[in-house]
N, C-alpha and C positions, 0 to 999 in steps of 0.2 A: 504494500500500500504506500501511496505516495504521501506524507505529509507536507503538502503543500499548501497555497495559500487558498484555492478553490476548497482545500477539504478545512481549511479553518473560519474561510466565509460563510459554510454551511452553518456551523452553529449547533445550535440543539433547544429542542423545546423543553421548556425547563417549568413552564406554567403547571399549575393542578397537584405535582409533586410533592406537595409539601413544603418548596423551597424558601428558603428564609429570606434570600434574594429577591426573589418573585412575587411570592404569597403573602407576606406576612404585608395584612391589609393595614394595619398601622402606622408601617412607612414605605411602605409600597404601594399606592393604591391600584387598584387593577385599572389596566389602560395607561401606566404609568413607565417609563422608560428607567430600568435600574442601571445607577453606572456607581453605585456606592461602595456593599462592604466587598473583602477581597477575596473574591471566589470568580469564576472564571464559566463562560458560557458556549465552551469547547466541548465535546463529546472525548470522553478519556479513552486515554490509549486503549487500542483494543486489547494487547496483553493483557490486560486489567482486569477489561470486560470477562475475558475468557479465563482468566483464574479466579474470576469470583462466582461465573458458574459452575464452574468446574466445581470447586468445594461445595455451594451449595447443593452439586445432585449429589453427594456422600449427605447423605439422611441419616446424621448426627451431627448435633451442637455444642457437646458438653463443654467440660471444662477443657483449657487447653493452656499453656505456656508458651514462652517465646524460647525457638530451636536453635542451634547453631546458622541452621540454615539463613534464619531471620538477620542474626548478626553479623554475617558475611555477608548478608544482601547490602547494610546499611555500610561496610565496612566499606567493601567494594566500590560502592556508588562515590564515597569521597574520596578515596583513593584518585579510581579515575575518571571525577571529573573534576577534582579541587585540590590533587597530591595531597592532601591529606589523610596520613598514616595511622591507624589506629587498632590493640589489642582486640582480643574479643569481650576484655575484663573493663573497656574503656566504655563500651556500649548500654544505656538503659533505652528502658521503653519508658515515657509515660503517657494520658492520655491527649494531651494536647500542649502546644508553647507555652500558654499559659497558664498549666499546670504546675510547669516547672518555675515558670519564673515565681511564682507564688511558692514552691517548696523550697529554692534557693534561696528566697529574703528569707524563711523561716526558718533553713539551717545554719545561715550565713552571717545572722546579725540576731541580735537581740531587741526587745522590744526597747523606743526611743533613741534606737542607732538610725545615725542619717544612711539614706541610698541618695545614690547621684544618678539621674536620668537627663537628657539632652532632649527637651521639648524646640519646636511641634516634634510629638512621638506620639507612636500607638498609647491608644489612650489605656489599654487595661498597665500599662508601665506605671501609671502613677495608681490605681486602686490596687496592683500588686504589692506596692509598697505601706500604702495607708489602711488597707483592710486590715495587716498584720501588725498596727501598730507603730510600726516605722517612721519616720518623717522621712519627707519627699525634699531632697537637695535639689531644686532643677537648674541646670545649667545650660540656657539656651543656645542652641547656635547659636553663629554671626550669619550672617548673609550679605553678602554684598551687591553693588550697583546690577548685575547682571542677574542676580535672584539665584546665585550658587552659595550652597551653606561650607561651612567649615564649624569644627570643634572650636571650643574657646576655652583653649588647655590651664590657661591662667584664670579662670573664672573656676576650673576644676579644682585645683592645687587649691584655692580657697578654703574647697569645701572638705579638700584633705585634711587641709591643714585644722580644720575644724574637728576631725576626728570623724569622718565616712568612714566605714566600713565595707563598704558593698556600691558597685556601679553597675549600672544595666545599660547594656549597648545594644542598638541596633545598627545591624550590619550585615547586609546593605540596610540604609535609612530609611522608615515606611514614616513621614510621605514624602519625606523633601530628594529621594530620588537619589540619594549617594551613595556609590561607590567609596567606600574608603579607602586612601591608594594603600600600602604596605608600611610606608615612612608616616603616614599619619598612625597608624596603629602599632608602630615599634613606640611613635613617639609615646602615644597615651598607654604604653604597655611598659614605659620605661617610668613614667611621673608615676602608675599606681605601686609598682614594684620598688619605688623609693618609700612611699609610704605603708606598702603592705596591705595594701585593699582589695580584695577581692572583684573578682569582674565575669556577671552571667553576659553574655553576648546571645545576643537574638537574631540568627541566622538564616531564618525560615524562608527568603527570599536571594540566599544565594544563588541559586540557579539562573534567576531572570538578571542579567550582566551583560550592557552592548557594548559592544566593540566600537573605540580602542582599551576602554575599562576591561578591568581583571579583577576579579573577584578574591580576596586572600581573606581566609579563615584566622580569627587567632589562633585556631591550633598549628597552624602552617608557618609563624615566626620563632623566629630561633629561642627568644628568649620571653614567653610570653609570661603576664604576669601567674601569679599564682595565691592565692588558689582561683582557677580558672573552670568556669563551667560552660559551653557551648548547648543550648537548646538549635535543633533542627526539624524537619517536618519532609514526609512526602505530601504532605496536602497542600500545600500553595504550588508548588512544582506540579502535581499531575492532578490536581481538583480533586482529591477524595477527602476533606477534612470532613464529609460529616461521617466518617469510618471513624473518628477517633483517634490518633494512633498519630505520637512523635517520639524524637529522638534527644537523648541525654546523651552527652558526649564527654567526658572527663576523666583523665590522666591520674589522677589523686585515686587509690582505691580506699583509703581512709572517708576521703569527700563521700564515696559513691557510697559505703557503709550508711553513713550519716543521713544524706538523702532518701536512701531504699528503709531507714528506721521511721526518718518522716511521713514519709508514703505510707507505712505499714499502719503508724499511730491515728494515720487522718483515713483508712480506709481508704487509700487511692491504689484499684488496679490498672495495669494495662494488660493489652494482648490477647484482643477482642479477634476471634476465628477469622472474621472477612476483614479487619484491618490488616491483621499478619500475611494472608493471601494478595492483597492490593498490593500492598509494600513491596514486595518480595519481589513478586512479578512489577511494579513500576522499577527499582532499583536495579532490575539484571535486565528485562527486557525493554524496555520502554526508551530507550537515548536517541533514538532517530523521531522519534515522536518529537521529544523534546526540542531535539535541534530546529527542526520544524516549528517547532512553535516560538523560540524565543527567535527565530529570524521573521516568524509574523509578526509578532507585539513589537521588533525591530520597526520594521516599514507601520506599524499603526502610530507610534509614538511621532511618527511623519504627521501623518495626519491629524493628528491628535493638535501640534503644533500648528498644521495650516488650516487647519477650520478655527480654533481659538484666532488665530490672527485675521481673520474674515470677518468672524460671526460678533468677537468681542474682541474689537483691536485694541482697548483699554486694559484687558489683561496681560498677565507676565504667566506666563509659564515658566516655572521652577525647568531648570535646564535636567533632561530624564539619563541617569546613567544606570541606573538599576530599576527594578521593578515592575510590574506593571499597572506602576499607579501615577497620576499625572497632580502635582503638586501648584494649583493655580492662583495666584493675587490677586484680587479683585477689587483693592483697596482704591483703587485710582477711580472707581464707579460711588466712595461716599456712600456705600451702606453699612449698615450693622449687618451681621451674619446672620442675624435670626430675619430681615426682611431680605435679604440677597437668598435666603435658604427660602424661602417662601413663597421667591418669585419665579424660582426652580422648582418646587411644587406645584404654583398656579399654571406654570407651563405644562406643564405634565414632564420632567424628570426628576429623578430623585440622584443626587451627589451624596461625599461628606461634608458634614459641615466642618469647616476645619477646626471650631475650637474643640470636637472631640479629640482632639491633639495637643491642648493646651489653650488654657483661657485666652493667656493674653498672646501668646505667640501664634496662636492659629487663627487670631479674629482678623477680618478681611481673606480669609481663602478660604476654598475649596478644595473639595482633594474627588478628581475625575477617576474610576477603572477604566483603563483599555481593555481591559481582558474579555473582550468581547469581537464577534464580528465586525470588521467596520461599516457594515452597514447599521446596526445598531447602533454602534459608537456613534457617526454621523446623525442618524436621524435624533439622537439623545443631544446631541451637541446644536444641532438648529432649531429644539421647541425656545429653548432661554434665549435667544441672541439681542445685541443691544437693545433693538426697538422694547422689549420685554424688561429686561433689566431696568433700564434707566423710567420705565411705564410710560412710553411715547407711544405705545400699540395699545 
């Protein structure tokens, strides 16, 4: 099968499902164009397909474990496609990123220990920290004239110096689109390591990386901080998040003791029958799919830019080096978020609002998915166009 751009303009009907994307009449209303949360409206690799029927005609469900097999699935896949090298004792299951990120502030700090997060960020990064009692250090990007973020490594050392314990990274950045090159990540691998702070890294969008960007894991630097924990997923990569099922990645087998006692105390399993089957089969068979697909959301991320600059040439689009999610400024139109969000629903699409990224750093933006056809994508991107926005229509 040819994964090309015809088989990704096809799409998939995804209406009636259940889909939280689609369905959920609350923020979706039906007749409503979803370009919001980040799931993806491709049809999965068929490998997938066919080892998920494959187990479901074996007519038993019971209980089951994760195999060897599983952990050489996940070993493999970063191996060869990120050189990173990993034991089999380096490997956990849990059920989702945000699982983990939630059981690493809990193993990693104590309650009223600060965490350091870099907003606009996924927003469950700051109730990962404050559900468990923590305080939230946030350290915003910088962004500059051309709407490209970078770390503000001197705003971090602050909060070292304050006594952080714990930093949650995203990497690549969901929403402002970066790639962090190797020398930004030695650097911020070198300041935590002088002070001794821990760093979970949220990876789940490694895979979507455009060229000339190169994707570098922390476990792939020489000297990376420690103690160091890597959450990863096949579910943003091949759309199966509602199977459940990610990946804990950590060198400490002490760390990994500690975390697998948390999990035990709070009742958290993994290694759900059709997520272990999904996995398996995404990780050993599924790389031509993918290639195909991150060289489509390549050529969308085009469009994506040339219809913004058509439809609302008062926005900036965040420049896209990772991801496939579009990071957009809307500030230069003079609305609040909540009427700029409103006037995207009056239209009939539904976005993010960007402060689910952070109050003050995400007000005035938007945050677009490509992860769709672009005929979706398009038709989602012409209900709001200036006339609508600014209510001259």
């Amino acid at each position: 099968m040819q994964f090309d751009t015809s088989y990704f303009d096809a799409g998939i009907d995804r209406v009636g499902t259940n889909s939280e994307k689609w369905d959920d009449a609350a923020i979706c209303p039906k007749g409503h164009i979803p370009l919001w949360v980040a799931d993806m409206d491709f049809a999965c690799a068929p490998a997938i397909t066919q080892a998920l029927a494959e187990r479901a005609q074996h007519a038993s469900y019971g209980y089951t474990f994760m195999g060897p097999e599983d952990i050489d699935a996940v070993r493999g896949f970063w191996q060869r496609r990120h050189g990173v090298t990993l034991a089999a004792e380096d490997v956990g299951l849990l059920p989702s990123v945000v699982t983990g990120l939630r059981v690493c502030v809990d193993t990693l700090t104590k309650p009223g220990d600060g965490v350091i997060i870099q907003s606009p960020v996924y927003g469950p990064f700051f109730a990962s920290v404050r559900d468990q009692g923590r305080m939230v250090m946030d350290s915003p990007l910088l962004r500059d004239d051309n709407g490209h973020y970078t770390m503000d490594l001197a705003h971090v050392e602050e909060f070292l110096q304050a006594g952080a314990r714990l930093m949650i990274l995203c990497n690549p950045h969901n929403p402002v689109g970066r790639c962090w090159t190797r020398d930004e990540l030695e650097a911020l691998s070198a300041l935590l390591t002088r002070y001794g702070c821990a760093l979970v890294s949220d990876e789940i969008h490694a895979d979507f990386v455009y060229k000339p960007h190169r994707f570098t894991s922390m476990l792939a630097l020489d000297n990376p901080p420690m103690p160091l924990v890597v959450l990863a997923a096949a579910s943003k990569t091949f759309n199966v998040a509602g199977l459940q099922q990610s990946s804990l990645l950590c060198r400490d087998p002490e760390l990994m003791k500690r975390i697998s006692a948390s999990l035990a105390r709070n009742g958290v399993a993994a290694g759900n029958i059709f997520a272990l089957a999904a996995t398996r089969a995404a990780y050993t068979a599924c790389d031509d799919w993918l290639d195909g697909l991150v060289a489509y959301l390549d050529g969308s991320r085009e469009v994506l830019r040339d219809a913004l600059a058509r439809l609302l040439p008062k926005a900036r689009l965040t420049p896209i080096e990772a991801t496939y999610l579009g990071w957009v400024d809307m500030r230069a139109y003079g609305m609040t978020n909540e009427v700029l969000y409103q006037h995207c629903m009056e239209a009939g699409v539904v976005p993010t609002n960007g402060t689910f990224f952070g109050q003050e750093s995400g007000e005035g933006f938007l945050r677009i998915n490509f992860g769709c056809p672009r005929s979706q994508l398009l038709a989602g991107l012409e209900q709001p166009d200036e006339g609508r926005i600014t209510g001259l229509q």
